[in-house]
N, C-alpha and C positions, 0 to 999 in steps of 0.2 A: 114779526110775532111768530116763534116756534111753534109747531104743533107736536103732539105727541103723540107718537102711534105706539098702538099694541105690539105686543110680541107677534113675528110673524113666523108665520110654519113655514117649514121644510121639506124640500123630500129629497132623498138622490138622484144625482143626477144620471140619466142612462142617453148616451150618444145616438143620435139617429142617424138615416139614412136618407137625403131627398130623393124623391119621385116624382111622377106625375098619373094619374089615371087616363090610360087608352079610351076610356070609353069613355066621361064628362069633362076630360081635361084639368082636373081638380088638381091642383099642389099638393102633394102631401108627402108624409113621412113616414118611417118606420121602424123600428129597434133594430141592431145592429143583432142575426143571428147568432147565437152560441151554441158550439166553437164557428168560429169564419168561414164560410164557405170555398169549395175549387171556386178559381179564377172560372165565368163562365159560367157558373150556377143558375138555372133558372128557380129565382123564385117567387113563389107565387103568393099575390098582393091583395087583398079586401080593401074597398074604397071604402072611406067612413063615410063620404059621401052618396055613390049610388047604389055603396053595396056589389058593387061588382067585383068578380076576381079576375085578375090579368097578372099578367107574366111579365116580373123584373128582371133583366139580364144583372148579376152581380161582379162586381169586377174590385179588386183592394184598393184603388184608388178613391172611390167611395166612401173610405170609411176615416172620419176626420184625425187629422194630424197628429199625433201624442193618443192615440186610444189603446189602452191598456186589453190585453183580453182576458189577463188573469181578474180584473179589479171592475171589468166591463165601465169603468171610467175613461176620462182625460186624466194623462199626469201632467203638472208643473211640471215648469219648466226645473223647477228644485228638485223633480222627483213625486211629489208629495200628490195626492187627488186634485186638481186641479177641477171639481165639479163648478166650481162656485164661481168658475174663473167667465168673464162675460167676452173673454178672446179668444174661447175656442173655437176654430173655422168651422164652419158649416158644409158637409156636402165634400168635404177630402181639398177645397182651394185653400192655400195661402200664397201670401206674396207674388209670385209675378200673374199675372193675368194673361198674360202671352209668352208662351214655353218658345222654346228653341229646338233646333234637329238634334241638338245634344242633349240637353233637359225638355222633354217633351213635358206640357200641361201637365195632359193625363195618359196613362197606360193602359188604359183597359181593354181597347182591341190588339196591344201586343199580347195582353195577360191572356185573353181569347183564346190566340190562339199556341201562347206557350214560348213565345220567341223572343229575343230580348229586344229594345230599345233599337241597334245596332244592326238586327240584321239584315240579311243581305235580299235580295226580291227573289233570287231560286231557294234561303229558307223560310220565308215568308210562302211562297207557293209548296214546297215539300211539306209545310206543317199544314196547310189547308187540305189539300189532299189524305193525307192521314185522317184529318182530323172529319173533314165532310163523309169521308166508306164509312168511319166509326159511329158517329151521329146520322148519318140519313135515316128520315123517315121510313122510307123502305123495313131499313134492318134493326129500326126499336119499334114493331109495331103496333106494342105493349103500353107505349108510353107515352103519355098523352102531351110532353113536353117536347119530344124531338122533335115537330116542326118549328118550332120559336128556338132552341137552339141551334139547330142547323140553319136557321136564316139567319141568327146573332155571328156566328161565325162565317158565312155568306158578305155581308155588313164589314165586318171585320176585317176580311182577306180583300175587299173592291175596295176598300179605303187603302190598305200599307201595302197594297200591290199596285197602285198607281201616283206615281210620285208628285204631282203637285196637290193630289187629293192627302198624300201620306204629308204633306209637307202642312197642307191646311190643318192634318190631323192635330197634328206636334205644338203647333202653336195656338188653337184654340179649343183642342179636345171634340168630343163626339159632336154629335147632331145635338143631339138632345139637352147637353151641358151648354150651348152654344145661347148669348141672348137672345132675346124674342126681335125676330125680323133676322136671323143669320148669324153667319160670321160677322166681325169689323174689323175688316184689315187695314191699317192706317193706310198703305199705297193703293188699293183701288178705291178708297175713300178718297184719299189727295187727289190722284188721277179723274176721277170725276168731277171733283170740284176745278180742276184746274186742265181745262178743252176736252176730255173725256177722249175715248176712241178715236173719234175724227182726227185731232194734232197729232197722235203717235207717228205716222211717217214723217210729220214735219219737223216737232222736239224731240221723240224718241221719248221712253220711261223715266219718268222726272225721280233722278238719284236722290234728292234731297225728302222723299217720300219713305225711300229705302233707310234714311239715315235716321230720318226721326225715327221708324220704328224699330230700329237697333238700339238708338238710344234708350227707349221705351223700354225694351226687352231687357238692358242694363240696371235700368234705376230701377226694376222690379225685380228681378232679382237679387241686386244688391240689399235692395228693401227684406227683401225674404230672407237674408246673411245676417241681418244688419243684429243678433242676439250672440254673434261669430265673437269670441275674445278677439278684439284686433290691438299689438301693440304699437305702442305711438310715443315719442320722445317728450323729450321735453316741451319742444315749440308744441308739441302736436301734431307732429308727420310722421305719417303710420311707415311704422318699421319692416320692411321685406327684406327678407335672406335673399342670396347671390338667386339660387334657384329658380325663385320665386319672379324676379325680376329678368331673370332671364326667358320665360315661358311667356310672360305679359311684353317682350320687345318682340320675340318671336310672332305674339297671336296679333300686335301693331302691324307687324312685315307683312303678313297674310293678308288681314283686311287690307291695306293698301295699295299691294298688291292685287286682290277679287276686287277693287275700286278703279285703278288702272284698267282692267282688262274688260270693266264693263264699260267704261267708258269709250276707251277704243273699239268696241263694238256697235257701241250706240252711234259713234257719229261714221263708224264705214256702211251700217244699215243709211243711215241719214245720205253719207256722200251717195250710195246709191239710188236710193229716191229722188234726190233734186239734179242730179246727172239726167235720171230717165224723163223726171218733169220739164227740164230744161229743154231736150232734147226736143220736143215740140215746134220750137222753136228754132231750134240750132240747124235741124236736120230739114226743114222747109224753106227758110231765108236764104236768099240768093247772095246776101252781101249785109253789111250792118247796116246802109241805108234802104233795107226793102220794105217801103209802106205800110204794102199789104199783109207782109208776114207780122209784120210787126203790130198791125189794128186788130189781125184775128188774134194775136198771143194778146193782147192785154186783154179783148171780150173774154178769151178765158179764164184769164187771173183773175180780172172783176167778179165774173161771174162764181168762182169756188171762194171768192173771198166772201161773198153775198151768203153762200153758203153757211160758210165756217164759222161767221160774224154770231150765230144760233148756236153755240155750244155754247154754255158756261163758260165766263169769264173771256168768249170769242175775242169781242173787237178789241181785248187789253191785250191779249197775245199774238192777233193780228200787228198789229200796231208796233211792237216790240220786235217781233219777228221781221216784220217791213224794215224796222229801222235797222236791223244788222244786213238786211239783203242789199239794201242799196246803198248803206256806208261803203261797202265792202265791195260792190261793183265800183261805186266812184272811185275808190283808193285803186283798185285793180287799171278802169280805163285814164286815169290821170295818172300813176304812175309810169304807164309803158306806154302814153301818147303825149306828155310833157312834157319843157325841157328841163332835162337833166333829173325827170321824176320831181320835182319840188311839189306839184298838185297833190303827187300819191302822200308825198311827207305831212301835206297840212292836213289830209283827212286821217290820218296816222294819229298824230295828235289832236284831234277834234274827237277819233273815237277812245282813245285814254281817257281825255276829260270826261268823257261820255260814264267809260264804267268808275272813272274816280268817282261823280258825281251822284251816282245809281249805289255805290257802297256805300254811300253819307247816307242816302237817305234810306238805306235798307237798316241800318243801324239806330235810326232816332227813329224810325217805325217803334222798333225793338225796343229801346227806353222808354217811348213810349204803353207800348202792352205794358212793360213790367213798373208806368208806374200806375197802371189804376190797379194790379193785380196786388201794389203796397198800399193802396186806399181802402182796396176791399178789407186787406187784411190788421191793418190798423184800424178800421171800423168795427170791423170785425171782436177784436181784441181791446176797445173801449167799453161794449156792449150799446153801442148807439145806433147800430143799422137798424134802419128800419128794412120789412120785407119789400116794399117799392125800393128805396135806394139801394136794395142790393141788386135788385132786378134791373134797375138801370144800369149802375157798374159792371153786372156782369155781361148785358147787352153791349153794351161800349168796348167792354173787354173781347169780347165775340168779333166786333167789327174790326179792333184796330188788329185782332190776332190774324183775322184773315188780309188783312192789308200787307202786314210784316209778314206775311206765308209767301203773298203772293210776290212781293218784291224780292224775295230769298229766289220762287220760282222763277221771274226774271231773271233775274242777273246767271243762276246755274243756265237758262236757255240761250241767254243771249252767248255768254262762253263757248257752248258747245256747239253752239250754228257759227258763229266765227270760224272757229276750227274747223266745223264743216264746209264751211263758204273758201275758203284759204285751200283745203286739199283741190274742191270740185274747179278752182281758177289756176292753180298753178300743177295741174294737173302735166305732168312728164309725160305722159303717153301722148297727146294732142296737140298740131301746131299752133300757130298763135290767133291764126286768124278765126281759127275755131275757139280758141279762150276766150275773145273779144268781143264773139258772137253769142255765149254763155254768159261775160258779163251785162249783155246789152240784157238779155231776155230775164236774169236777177233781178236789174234792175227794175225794168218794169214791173215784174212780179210783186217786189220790194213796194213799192208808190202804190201798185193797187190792195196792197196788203194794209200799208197808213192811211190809205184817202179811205179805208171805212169809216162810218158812226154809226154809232147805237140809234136804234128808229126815232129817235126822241131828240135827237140833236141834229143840227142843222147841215144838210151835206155841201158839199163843194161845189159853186157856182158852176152850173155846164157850160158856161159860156169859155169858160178858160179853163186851158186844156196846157199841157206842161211837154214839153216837145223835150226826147230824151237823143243827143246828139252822140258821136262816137268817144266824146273825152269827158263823159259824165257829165255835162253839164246840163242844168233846167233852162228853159225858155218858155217865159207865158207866153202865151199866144191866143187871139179870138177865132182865131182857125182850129176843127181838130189837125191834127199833128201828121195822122195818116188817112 
């Protein structure tokens, strides 16, 4: 059954400006002055709320997408008043949510202090200096605004004069633009969720942290293009000039390249840590059969694994971690105490199988996320979700996403501790007998890294105890070992 409404009134439309009030923390708005203020402007705000006036720093970024200032409108995107349009941005964001060092968010502590996007940290300092003798309180003593702009400019130069603060700048704009509770950087989010602080000596910065938010930064600004005429043939594959295609292999070469280069840095920080960690043991032990050195090096592995086991996602990257240390001793001590190497050959291929079998299942993770994420949305698109089953789906969606994260995390850690574990054993600088004594103490390290469990699952009989001999082999035993 139709209803029928009245004619409904009108008024034009005039673009605002968000804020907040200093003094009840009230949301609010305000007309966009005319003509636009200098970059930098303080102006000065009445809270409809408590009535109080405080002091707006104004910067162009601010003032939303398409705003006209001869028509004090939004234009269409035709050209035309777009007043009536309900896709006008709000507050100066569109499209990507996460800027780049090349396309920052926002500009408004460059607009500050007058410098562009690009430059360099002595004109980022020459323009604050200028700019702090001209505004200090001191020398406006007149003016009841020069301390709020001379701290806005203050504000301004400690942000894009320290480079991972200018680097935060870029990508998620000021303080105050910032959601409620911070910034959200996808990598110290992944990083936390996956061993936090404590793993970094062991895995090093989990790349794949780095890469989703590339990606992120891509599909948002593509999203932000996506009004761009793009041609496209027949099939529908979009047509680039020689140019064009030459600049996108180039900026391919780069990233693979800055990908390369962290990586190799990540696992010589890494060879250096489990060299030093090793050494514990290497540098104590009288021989590969020394008891003693060998019962105090595992109380210690036990004991930081007991530790570590308390991080987020601990015992799953213990466990993981364990299992590349001690493949990778055994392949080391049955290789070069075999005969003819054949032992080193079987755990060779026992750990192939190993990552074959970790990329299966990293992948039907993945089919799986993406099919409730087709359930939500064919639910969705019937009009039959109800508000519990979508709270279910998206729950389920949450769990299986974080499973398909964490196995993507796997499989990047295990890679790059191989290659870590593979430098710190065939190590050129050290004889053998000291290689053999690095694998022994991996080893170990390895076992008490897997024999963790979670408080809630049943630990390993202490009566049997795994006796770790020089050609990598286990032996139960009801005896400890040393």
């Amino acid at each position: 059954m139709s209803r029928a409404y009245p004619v409904l009134v009108s008024r034009p439309f005039t673009p605002h400006i968000r804020s907040g009030c200093s003094s009840c923390n009230t949301s609010l708005e305000f007309p966009i002055p005319s003509p636009p203020p200098a970059p930098g402007t303080l102006l000065r705000v009445q809270c409809f709320n408590c009535k109080t006036v405080y002091a707006h720093t104004f910067y162009p970024a601010q003032i939303p997408a398409g705003w006209n200032p001869n028509t004090g409108g939004i234009s269409s995107p035709s050209g035309g008043n777009g007043a009536g349009s309900s896709s006008a941005p709000q507050g100066g964001r569109k499209g990507r949510k996460i800027g780049t060092q090349e396309k920052p968010l926002e500009t408004g502590y460059y607009d500050i202090l007058g410098v562009a996007i690009d430059a360099t940290t002595d004109d980022i300092k020459k323009s604050y200096r200028r700019l702090a003798i001209k505004h200090h309180p001191d020398k406006n003593p007149d003016d009841p605004l020069a301390e709020e702009r001379f701290k806005e400019i203050a504000i301004a130069y400690q942000t894009l004069s320290d480079p991972e603060l200018r680097k935060k700048y870029n990508e998620f704009g000021p303080k105050e633009s910032a959601p409620e509770g911070g910034f959200v950087d996808p990598e110290e989010v992944f990083g936390a969720i996956f061993g936090g602080e404590r793993f970094l000596p062991i895995i090093g910065q989990i790349s794949l942290a780095r890469d989703m938010k590339t990606a992120l930064q891509e599909a948002e600004e593509a999203e932000g293009e996506e009004g761009e005429q793009v041609k496209r043939d027949a099939k529908g594959k979009e047509i680039i000039s020689d140019e064009e295609r030459a600049k996108r292999d180039e900026k391919e070469r780069k990233v693979s390249a800055e990908k390369a280069a962290a990586r190799a840095e990540r696992v010589q920080k890494l060879v250096d840590n489990l060299e030093r960690k090793l050494g514990i043991f290497t540098e104590s032990a009288s021989g590969p059969d020394d008891p003693d050195s060998a019962k105090s090096w595992r109380t210690i592995c036990q004991l930081e694994a007991e530790e570590l086991k308390n991080e987020s996602y601990g015992t799953e990257l213990l466990q993981a971690i364990g299992f590349v240390y001690v493949s990778k001793a055994k392949h080391y001590l049955a290789t070069n105490q075999t005969f003819f190497g054949v032992g080193g050959w079987l755990h060779n291929v026992q750990g192939k199988y190993h990552v074959f079998s970790e990329t299966v299942s990293t992948l039907r993770s993945a089919i799986e996320l993406k099919s409730v994420f087709d359930q939500i949305q064919a639910a969705e698109k019937a009009g039959n979700l109800s508000p519990e089953e979508k709270k279910r789906l998206e729950e389920q969606a949450a769990e299986k996403g974080l499973q398909a994260l964490f196995k993507g995390t796997k499989l990047e850690v295990e890679s790059v501790l191989r290659e870590t574990c593979d430098r710190v054993l065939e190590d050129p600088s050290i004889n053998r007998s000291k290689a053999q004594l690095r694998a022994i103490a991996l080893q170990i390290l390895g076992e008490s890294y897997v024999a963790v469990k979670k408080d809630h699952e049943p630990t390993i009989d202490e009566s049997e105890y795994v006796r770790v001999d020089t050609k990598g082999s286990r032996e139960k035993t009801q005896q400890k070992p040393y």
